[in-house]
Every structure is written in structure tokens, then in C-alpha cells.
C-alpha positions in Angstrom: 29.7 18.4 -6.5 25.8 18.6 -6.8 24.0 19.7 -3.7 21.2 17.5 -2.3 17.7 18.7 -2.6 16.1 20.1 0.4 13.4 18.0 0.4 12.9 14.3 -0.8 10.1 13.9 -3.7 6.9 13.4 -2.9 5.4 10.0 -3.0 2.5 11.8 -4.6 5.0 12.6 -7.6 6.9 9.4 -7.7 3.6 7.5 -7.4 1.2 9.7 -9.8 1.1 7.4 -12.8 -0.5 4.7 -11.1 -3.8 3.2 -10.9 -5.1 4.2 -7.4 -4.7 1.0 -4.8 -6.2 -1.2 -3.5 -7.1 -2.1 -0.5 -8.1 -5.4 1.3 -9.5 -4.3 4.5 -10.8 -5.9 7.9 -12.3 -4.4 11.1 -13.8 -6.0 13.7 -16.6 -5.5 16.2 -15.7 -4.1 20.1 -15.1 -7.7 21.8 -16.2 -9.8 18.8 -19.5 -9.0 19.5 -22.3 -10.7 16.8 -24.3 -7.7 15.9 -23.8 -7.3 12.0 -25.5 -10.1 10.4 -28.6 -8.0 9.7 -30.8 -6.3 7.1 -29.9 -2.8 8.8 -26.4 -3.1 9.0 -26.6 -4.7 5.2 -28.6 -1.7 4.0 -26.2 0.8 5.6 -23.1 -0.5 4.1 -25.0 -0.9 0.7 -26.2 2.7 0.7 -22.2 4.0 2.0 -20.7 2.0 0.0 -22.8 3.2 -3.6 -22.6 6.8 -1.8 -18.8 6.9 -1.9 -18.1 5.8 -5.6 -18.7 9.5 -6.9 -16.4 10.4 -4.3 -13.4 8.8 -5.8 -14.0 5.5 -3.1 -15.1 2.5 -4.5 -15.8 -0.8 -2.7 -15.6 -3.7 -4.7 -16.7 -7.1 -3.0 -17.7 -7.5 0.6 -18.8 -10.1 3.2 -20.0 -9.1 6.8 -20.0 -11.8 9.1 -21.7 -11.1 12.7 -18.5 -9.6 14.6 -16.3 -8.6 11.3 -16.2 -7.2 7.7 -14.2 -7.8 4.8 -14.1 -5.5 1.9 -12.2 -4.7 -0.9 -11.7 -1.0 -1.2 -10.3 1.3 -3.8 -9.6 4.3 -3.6 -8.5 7.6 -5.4 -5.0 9.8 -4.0 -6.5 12.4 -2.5 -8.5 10.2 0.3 -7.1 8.1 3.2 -8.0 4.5 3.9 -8.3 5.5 7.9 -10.9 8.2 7.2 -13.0 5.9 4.9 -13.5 3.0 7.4 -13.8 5.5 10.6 -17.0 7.1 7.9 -18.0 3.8 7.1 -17.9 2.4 10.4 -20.0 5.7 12.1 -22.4 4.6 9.4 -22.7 1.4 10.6 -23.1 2.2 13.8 -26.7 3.9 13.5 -28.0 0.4 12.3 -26.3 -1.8 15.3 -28.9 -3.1 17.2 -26.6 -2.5 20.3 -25.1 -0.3 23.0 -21.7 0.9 22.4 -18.9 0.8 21.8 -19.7 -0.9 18.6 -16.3 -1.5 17.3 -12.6 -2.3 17.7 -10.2 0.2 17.4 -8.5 0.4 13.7 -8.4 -2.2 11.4 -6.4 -4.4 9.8 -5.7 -3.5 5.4 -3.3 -4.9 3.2 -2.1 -3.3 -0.2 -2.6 -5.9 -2.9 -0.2 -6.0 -5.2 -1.8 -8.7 -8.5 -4.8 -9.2 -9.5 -4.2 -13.4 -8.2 -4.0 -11.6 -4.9 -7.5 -10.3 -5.4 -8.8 -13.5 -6.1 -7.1 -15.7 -3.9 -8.3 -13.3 -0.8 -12.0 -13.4 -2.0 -11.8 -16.8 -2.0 -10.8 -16.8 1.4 -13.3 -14.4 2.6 -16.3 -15.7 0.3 -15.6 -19.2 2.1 -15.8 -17.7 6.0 -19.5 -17.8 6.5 -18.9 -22.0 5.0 -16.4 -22.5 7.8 -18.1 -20.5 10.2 -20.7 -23.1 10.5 -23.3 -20.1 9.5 -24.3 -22.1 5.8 -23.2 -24.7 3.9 -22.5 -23.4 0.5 -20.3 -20.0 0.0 -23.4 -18.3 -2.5 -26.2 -18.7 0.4 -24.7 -16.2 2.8 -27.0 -13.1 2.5 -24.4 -10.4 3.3 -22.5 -10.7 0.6 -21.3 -9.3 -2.6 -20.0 -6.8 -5.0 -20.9 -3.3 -5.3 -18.1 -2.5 -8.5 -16.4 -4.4 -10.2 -12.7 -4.0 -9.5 -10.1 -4.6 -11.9 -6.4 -4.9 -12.3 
């Protein structure tokens, strides 16, 4: 009879031949607040986001609204989602043109699984400012829009 190993494998191991994940990701400002819809904040998650992609982050396409964000996120093995938003939101912070607490506690990610997940999410998320009441066409919401390219 063959023992059983010590140790289960690593998910590192099992895991290793795949493309790194990713990540559909929300977080939300301390009680809704509307302090994001701004040049400042825009510029700050620009200059994070094309910051992180030679550090094995990459974000693909992105809306802030006033009181949330949505981005896509990919990211490489050896980095957890949790410490990329808790960097990304600290960087945020110095451009909100408020007192703290600027944020919510965590945030909401998903794992997508297909590439029509991809799309049918951005769809969903490109549309928010339209049903918001903030413009009338999708294209026309200034903090918006794609840093890399993401593919599956």
C-alpha cells in the first residue's frame, strides 16, 4: 500500500502552465462618496496603472465612476490581487479631493473564466456612466478606457 504524501501539491505546481488570471475587480468609495470623477484621480490611476505593467501587473480596461472603479486586472503568480488594489488605492488616495477615510474596506473580484466573459462584463461596465444619468452615449465618459490590451 502506497503512503500518502506529506504534503498536498502546490497550486503553484498544479497551476504553472497557465496563462496568469484574470481579474475583474471593483472597490468602492468609504460611504459611496463621489470624489473620483476627476482629472487627478484619472491621472493617478493612469500613471499606477502604466507603472505596474513592468512589474508583472497589467490593467486592461477601466471605468471610474464618482464613488467606484471597475478594472480589469492581470496579473503574473508571484503577486496578489489584495496587495495590488490596497497599492492602487493608497495611490489614489493622494489625488481625492477629500478627508478620509477615502475607501471601503476590500473589494469585490471575480476570476473570469472565457474570453465572452471579458466582453460581456465590459459591456456592462462601459454602459454604467449611460445608466448613471452621468452621459448619454457609453464613448463620452472621460474616465474611461484601456491601458493593455488583454487577451484570452
Amino acid at each position: 500500500m502506497k503512503s500518502q504524501p506529506r504534503k498536498p501539491r502546490r497550486l503553484e505546481q498544479i497551476f504553472q502552465s497557465y496563462a496568469a488570471p484574470v481579474y475583474f475587480v471593483t472597490f468602492s468609495t468609504f460611504d459611496r462618496k463621489p470624489v473620483l470623477n476627476n482629472e487627478p484621480v484619472h491621472r493617478k490611476f493612469l500613471k499606477f496603472a502604466s507603472q505596474s505593467e513592468g512589474k508583472g501587473v497589467a490593467f486592461g480596461r477601466y471605468v471610474i465612476m464618482p464613488d467606484h472603479v471597475h478594472c480589469f486586472v492581470r496579473i503574473a503568480p508571484q503577486h496578489k490581487i489584495g496587495t495590488t488594489i490596497r497599492l492602487l488605492k493608497r495611490s489614489l488616495s493622494s489625488a481625492v479631493q477629500a478627508p478620509p477615510p477615502h475607501w471601503q474596506p476590500g473589494f469585490f473580484d471575480h476570476v473570469l473564466r472565457h474570453s465572452e466573459s471579458y466582453s460581456e462584463k465590459w459591456f456592462y461596465v462601459y454602459r454604467n456612466p449611460v445608466r448613471a444619468g452621468l452621459v448619454e452615449q457609453p464613448g463620452d465618459w472621460p474616465f474611461q478606457g484601456e491601458i493593455v490590451p488583454i487577451q484570452y
